[in-house]
N, C-alpha and C positions, 0 to 999 in steps of 0.2 A: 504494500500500500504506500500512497504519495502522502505524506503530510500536507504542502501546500496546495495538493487537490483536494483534500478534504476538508483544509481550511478556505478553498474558496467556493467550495457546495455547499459548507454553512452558510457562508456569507450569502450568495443567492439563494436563501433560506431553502436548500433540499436536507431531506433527510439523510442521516449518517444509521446504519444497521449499528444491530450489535459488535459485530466485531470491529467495526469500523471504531466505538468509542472506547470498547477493550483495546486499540492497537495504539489509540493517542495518550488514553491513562496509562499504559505498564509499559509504553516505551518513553514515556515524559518521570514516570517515578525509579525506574531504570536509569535514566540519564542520557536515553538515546535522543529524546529530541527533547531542544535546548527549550532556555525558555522565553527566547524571543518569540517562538512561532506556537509554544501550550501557550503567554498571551495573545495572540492574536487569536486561537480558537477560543477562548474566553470571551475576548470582547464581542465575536460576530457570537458567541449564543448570548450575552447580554442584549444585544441592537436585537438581533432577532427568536430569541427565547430556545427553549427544545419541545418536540412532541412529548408525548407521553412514555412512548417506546422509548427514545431519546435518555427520558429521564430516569428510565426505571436500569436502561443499561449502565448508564454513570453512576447512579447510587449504589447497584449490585457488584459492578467490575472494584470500584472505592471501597468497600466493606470488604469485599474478598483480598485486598490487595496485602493483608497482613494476618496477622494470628485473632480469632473470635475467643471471647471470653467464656470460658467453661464453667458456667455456675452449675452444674447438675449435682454437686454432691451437695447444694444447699439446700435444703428442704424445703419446700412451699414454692407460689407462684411469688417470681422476684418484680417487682415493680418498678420502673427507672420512671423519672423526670428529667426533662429540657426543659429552657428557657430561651429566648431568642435572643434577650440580650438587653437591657436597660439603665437605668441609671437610680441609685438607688437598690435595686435586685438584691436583696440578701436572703431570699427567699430559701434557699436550701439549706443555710444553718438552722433555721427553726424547720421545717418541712420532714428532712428525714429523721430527724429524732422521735418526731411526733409519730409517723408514720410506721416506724421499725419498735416504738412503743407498744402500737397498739398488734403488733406481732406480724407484721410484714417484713420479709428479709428488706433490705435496700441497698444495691450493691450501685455505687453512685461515682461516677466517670467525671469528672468538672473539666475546667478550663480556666485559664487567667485572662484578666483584663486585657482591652488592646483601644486607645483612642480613651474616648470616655466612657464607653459601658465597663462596668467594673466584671471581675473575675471570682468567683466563690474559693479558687485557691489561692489567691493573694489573699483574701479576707480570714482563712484560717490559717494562714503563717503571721496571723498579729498573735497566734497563741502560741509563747516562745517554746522553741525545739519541735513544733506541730508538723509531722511528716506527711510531706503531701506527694512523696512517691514511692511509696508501697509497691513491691512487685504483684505477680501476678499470685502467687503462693500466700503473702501475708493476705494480699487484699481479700480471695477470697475464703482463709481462714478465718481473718476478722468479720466479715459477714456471717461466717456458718457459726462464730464462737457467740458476737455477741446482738447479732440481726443487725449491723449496717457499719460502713466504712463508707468514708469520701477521699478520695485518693485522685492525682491527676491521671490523664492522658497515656499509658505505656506506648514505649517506642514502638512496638510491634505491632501496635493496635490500629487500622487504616493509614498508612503509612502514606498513602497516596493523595489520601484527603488534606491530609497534613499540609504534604510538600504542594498541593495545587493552592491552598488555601491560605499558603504566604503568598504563594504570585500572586492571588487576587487581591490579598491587602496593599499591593504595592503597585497595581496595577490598574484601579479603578474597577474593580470587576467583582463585586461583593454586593453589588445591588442588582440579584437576578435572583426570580424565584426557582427555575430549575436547577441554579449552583447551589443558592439554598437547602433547599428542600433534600438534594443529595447529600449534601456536606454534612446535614443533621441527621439525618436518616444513617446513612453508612456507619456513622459513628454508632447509635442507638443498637443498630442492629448487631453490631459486631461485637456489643457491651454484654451482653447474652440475657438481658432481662426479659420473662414473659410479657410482661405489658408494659406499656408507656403511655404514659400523659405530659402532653407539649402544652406549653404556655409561650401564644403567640402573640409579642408584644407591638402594639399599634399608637401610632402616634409622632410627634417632634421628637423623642427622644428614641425611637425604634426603627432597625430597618425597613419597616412595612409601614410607608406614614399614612395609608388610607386604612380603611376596616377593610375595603372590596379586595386590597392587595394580603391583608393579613390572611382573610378566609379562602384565599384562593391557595393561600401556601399552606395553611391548616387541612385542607382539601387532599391538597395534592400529598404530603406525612403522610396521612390518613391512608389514601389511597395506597403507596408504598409499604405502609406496614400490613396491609395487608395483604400485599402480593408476599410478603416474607411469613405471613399466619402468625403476624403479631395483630394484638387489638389495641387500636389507639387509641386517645383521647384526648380531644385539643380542648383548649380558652384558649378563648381570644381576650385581651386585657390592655387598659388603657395606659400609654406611657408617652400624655403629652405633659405631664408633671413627671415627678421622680417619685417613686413609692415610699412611703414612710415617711420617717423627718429626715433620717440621716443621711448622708451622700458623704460616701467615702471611708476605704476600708474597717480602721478599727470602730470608728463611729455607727457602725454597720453592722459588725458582729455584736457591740454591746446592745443595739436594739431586737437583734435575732437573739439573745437571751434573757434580754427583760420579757420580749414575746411567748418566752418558756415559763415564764415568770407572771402569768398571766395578764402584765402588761404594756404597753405599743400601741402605735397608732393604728385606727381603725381599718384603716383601707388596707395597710398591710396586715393584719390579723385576717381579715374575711377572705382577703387572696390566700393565705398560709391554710387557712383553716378548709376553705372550697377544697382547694390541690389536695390537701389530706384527705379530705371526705370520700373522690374520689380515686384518691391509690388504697386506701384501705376497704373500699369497695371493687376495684379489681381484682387486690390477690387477696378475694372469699373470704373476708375476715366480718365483714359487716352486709346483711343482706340486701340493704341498700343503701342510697347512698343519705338520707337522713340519719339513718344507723350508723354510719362513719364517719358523719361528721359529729353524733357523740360522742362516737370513743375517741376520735383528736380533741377535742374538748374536754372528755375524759381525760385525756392523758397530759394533758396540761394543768388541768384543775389540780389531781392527784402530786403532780408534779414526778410523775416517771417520764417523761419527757424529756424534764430537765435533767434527770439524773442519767440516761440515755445521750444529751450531747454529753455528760462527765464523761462515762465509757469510753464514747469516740475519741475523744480527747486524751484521756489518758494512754487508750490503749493504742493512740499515734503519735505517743511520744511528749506530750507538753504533760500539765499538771492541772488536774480538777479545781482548782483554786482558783484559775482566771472565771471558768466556770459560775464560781460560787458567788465568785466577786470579782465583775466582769471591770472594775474600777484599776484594777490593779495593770490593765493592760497598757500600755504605752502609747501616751497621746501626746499633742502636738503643744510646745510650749509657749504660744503664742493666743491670744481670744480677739477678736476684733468682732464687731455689731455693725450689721446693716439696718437700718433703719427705713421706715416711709417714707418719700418723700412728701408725699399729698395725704390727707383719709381720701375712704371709700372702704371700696370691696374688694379682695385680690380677684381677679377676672381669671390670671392664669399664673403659670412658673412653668416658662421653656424648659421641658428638661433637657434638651442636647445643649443650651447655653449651660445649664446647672455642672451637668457632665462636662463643658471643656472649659470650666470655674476650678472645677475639683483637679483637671487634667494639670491646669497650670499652676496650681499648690503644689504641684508633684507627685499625684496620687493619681496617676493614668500615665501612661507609655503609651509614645508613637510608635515603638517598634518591641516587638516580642522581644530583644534583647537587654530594653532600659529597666534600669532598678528604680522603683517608684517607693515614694515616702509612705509606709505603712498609716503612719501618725497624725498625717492634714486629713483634713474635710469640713463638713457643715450640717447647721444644725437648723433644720427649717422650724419657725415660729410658729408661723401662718402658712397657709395652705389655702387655695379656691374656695372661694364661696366667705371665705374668715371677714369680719368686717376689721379696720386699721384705722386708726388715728395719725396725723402727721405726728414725725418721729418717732411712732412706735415698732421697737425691735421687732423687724420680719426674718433675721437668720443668724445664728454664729456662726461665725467661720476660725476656722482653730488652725493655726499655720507654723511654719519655722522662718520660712524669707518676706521680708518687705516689699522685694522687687516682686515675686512671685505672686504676693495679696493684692497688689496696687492691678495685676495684670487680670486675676479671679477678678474684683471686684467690677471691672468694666463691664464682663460677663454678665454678672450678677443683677445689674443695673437695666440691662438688658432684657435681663429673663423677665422680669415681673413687670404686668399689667397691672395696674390699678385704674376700678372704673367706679360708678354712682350706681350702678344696678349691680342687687344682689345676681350672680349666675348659678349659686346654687352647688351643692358638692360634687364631685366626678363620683360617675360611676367606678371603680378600679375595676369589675369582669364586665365584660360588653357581650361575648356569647360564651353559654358552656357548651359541654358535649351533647346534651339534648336537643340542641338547637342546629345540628347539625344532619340530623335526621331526616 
């Protein structure tokens, strides 16, 4: 086969067969064709998307290109979660404790930050000594020992998706739903969990900035998992604000343990608590999904939730104490106040300005290779719909550099609307899985 014939049949949008995209993936993650010419087939399926066939071959060739994770010796149906990616996201330090609680395994694959959406493995190395690369042997003995481990990426694990998915970051080529929907899929699939439920985040602050483009890539997941006879389970959820208050690593984890603690803000609570309702209603533990949303509520009330991230914790190397007293963890020596300028109402809070506020405190990388400051972030006040008085504190922002706050704060200044009409609260879910039917 030609590469630059098949790079220019995409381009005059024909279809490429299966072997055709088997021969561009495992000679491009081989080394055989460089990567001037994997971006150029990149951008022509961005300008011109893929079929369905198209997509089901790049997901499947991606997922087979490395070693599938073998959970068979852990008992029960295992249940994984995705997220697409947001600002604010701390959703999975409170999620799988909750969920592996209520006696669900959760054998859980993450990813670090890149730009402004934060990373769930940067957000658990604020808990000192916390290992977040577990082989394939610990990870899935600590799932079978003690129901859940969060552990990054192994090198083995889609090897392929990997390497295409820095060319995209550097290449403009990260806003397509068939690279998407592959690049999440392969991964999921290859993580060996029975069921998954995706949370597909919509809005200023998310890849997918309509509802129309989020459901069409929840759609298409869907579709995918089950040509592989997984069962999926999408939300759709809104991320034209930042979820919670917090934004920004340690700020982040200590709200995903007050969360355990039976308290946090609402919109992040009802999104942590939805996601549980329904992973504990997939892998049979609750007959439906009202029933699972008591026993994560159960398991919060009780506080074995809480004691479930101690495990995690402990048994990844750090010490149940940050845990206990999430205070102890390492923050930023600096506090600064943004203020109102006007009263009113908050109308809104850009989350991708929120997110490249946080980036420029140092707690986001441009490039998978920069070391970003655990310690900075921000502490939202006020939130949509809050009513403000001029000069009343709308955020803390917690910092180490001057230069760095001066550059956040123009951000900042940016993000927020203030208007004379209440607008009322955002919804945080916009569609569940019933809604899909």
């Amino acid at each position: 086969m030609d590469v630059i014939d098949l790079i220019n049949r995409k381009r005059r949008h024909e279809e490429l067969s299966r072997e055709e995209i088997s021969f561009l993936v495992e000679g491009y993650t081989a080394g055989q064709i460089p990567d001037y010419q994997m971006a150029a087939f990149l951008m022509a399926v961005c300008l011109n998307e893929m079929t369905d066939e198209e997509t089901i071959a790049l997901t499947f060739t991606m997922r087979d290109s490395g070693k599938i994770m073998d959970l068979s010796e852990v008992p029960g149906l295992k249940v994984d979660k995705h997220s697409t990616g947001g600002v604010g996201d701390k959703t999975t330090i409170s999620l799988i404790p909750i969920v592996s609680a209520a006696g669900v395994p959760c054998a859980k694959l993450s990813g670090r930050g890149l730009g402004f959406t934060g990373g769930t493995i940067d957000k658990l190395e604020c808990f000192p000594g916390f290992r977040t690369d577990l082989s394939d042997e610990e990870f899935v003995s600590q799932v079978k020992t003690i129901g859940a481990a969060i552990s990054g990426q192994t090198g083995d694990l889609t090897p392929a998706d990997r390497k295409i998915y820095a060319l995209r970051d550097t290449t403009g080529t990260v806003e397509s739903i068939p690279l998407i929907a592959s690049s999440i899929m392969s991964k999921k699939l290859a993580s060996g969990a029975d069921r998954i439920v995706l949370d597909v985040k919509t809005g200023a602050g998310a890849f997918m900035k309509t509802k129309e483009d989020a459901e069409k890539l929840a759609r298409t997941m869907t579709a995918l998992g089950r040509l592989a006879d997984r069962q999926v389970s999408c939300f759709i959820t809104d991320m034209n604000e930042p979820l919670g208050n917090a934004v920004g690593n340690v700020y982040e984890v200590i709200e995903a343990v007050k969360m355990l603690s039976g308290e946090g803000p609402e919109d992040y609570r009802e999104l942590v608590l939805s996601l549980a309702a329904e992973m504990i209603f997939l892998g049979g533990k609750a007959a439906n999904i009202d029933e699972g949303r008591r026993m994560a509520q159960k398991a919060v009330s009780d506080g074995s939730a809480l004691e479930q991230l101690c495990r995690i914790v402990s048994s990844q190397g750090s010490d149940e104490k940050y845990v206990r007293n999430p205070g102890l963890l390492k923050t930023a020596e600096k506090t600064a106040v943004f203020t109102a300028p006007e009263a009113g109402f908050i109308e809104g809070i850009q989350a991708e300005l929120i997110g490249r506020a946080e980036e420029a405190l140092g707690g986001g990388r441009a490039t998978k290779e920069d070391i970003i400051d655990l310690s900075v972030g921000m502490m939202l006040l006020k939130k949509t719909g809050d009513p403000v008085q001029k000069g009343e504190p709308l955020m803390e922002i917690h910092y180490n550099n001057e230069n760095k706050l001066e550059t956040a704060l123009e951000l900042i200044r940016k993000a927020y609307a203030i208007g004379l009409a209440d607008p009322g609260r955002k919804k945080v879910i916009l569609m569940r899985p019933e809604d899909f039917v």
